[in-house]
N, C-alpha and C positions, 0 to 999 in steps of 0.2 A: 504494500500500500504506500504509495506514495506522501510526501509530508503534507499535502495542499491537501490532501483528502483525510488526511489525519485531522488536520486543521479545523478542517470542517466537521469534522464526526464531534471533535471534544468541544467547538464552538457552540454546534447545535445542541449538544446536552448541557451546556455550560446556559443557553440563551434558556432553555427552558426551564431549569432547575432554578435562574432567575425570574423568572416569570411568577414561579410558585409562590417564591421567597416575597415578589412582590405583593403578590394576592393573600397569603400570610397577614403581610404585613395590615393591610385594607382590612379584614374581617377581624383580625387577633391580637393586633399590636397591642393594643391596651392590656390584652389580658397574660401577656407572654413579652412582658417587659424587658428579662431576660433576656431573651432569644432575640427580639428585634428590636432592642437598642434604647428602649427608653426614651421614644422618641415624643415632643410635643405634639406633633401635628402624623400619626399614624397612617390615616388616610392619604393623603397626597403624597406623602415618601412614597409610600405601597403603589399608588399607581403609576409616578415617577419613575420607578422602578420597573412596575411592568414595561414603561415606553421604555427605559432601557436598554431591557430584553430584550425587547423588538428590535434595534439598531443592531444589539449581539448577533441574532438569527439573520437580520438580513446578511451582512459583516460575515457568517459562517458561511452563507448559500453563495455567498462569491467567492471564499476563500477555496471553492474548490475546485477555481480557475486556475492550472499553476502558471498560465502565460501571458496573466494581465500585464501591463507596465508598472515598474517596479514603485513609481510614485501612486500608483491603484496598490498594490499590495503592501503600503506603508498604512494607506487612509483603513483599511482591512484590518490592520495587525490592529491601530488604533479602536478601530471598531470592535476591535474581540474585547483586549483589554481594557480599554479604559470605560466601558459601562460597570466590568466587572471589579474592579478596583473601585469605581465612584458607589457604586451600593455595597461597598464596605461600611458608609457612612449613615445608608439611607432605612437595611434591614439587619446591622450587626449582623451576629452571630452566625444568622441565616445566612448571610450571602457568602462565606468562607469557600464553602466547595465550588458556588458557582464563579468566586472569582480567579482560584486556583485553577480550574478550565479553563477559562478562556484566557488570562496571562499566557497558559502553554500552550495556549492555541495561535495566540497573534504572536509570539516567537516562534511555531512553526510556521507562521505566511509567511515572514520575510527571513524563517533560516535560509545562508546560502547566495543573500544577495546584499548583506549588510551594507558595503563601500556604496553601493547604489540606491540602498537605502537612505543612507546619510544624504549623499546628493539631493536626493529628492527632496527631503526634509530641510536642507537649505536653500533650497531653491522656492520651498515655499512657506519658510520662517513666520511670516507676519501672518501668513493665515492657521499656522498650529500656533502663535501665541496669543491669534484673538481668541483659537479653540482651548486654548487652556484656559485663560480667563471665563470662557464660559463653563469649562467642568468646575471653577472657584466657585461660582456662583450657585451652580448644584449644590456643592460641598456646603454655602453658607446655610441654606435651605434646611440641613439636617437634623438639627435641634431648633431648628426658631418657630415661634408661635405663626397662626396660621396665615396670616397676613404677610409678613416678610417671605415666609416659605410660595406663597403663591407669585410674588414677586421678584423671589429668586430662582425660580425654575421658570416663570417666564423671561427673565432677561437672560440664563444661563440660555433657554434654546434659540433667543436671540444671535446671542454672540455666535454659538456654534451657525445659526443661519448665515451671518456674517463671514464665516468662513469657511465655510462648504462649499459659497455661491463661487462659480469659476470668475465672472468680470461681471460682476454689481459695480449699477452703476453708481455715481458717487452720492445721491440724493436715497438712492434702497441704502447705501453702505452707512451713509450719517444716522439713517432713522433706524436701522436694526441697533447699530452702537448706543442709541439714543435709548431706545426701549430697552436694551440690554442691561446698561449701567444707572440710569437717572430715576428709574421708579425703586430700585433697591437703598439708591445711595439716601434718595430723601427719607425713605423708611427706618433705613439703620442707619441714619449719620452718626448717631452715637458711638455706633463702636467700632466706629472710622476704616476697618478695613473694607466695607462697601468702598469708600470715597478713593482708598487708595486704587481698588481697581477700576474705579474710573479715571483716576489720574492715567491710570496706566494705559489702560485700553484704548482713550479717546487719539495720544499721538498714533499710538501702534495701525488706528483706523485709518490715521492721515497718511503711514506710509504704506498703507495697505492701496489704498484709496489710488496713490503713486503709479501701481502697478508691483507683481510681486514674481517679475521677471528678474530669472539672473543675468548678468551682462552676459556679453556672449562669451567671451573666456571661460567664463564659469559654468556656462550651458554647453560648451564644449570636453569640459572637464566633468561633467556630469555623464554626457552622453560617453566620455571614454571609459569611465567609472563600469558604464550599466553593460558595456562591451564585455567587459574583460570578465565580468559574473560568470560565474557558470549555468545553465538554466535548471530551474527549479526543480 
């Protein structure tokens, strides 16, 4: 069996046994504090969490392409793990096994073509740092009462819209950044790390906004990188 099919196997168990954990969380959380996290706002983690899932599964059902382009199997690996890493925060206890899947699932989409992986990843820098900033934003969601939490998963899947879109244009790119960071920031200005991820976010939009092209040197350097790989 090859790794891109392995990929896929432990993602798609990994996406559903999240799904569970989120649906857990919606019916049970209150009662199994324990197990999912003690969390304020139960319900919307839980469904959160199911949307997730759903990124994991999709993320799995491509992973078992092994001859996508190496910067499509970076955005995959990302997809396996980082749902499952961010519902560390959202179902505790529960989401353990399903994040241990999929971590070894999106190391196996891009074993084998790491240097090309890097490439790609620099080459499109400012849209995996507006995508960090919006899994921050998940992350702030996790313990906050129900108000900040609905405002933190709506601006987190902002950001991530902001940087998924290939070339938005610069009026979608200001109003997804807009909705992404300014309804969390005025909710939780208190405890300032909303503000700072808007500090952060808002230039990172402006050199996103730029264009998030490598010069050519560096796109030549990329494409020598994705040569020399060996194929999946």
């Amino acid at each position: 069996m090859t790794r891109a099919r392995v990929a896929g196997h432990l993602g798609a168990l990994g996406g559903v046994l999240l799904a569970v954990a989120g649906l857990v969380q919606v019916v049970s959380g209150r009662d199994i504090p324990e197990w999912t996290g003690n969390k304020l706002a139960p319900v919307p983690l839980g469904v959160l969490t199911v949307v997730l899932a759903a990124v994991a599964l999709l993320a799995a059902h491509r992973a078992w392409r092994p001859h996508d382009p190496r910067g499509v199997r970076a955005l995959v690996a990302l997809g396996l793990a980082g749902p499952g890493l961010l519902c560390l925060s959202t179902v505790g206890v529960l989401a353990w096994p399903p994040a241990l899947l999929l971590t070894a699932a999106g190391v196996l989409a891009v074993a084998g073509s790491w240097r090309a992986t890097a490439g790609a990843v620099t080459a499109n820098r400012y849209r995996i740092l507006l995508g960090a900033l919006g899994c921050c934003q998940f992350l702030m969601a996790a313990a906050a009462a129900p108000l900040p939490t609905a405002a933190a998963v709506t601006g987190g899947a902002a950001l991530l819209l902001a940087a998924a879109l290939p070339r938005p244009g610069r009026a979608t790119l200001v109003g997804l950044v807009a909705v992404g960071v300014v309804p969390l920031a005025v909710i939780g200005w208190a405890a300032v790390v909303p503000l700072v991820v808007a500090a952060v976010a808002i230039p990172i939009a402006v050199l996103r906004a730029r264009g998030d092209r490598p010069h050519d040197g560096d796109l030549g350097a990329v494409r020598s990188m994705a040569a020399s790989e060996p194929g999946s």
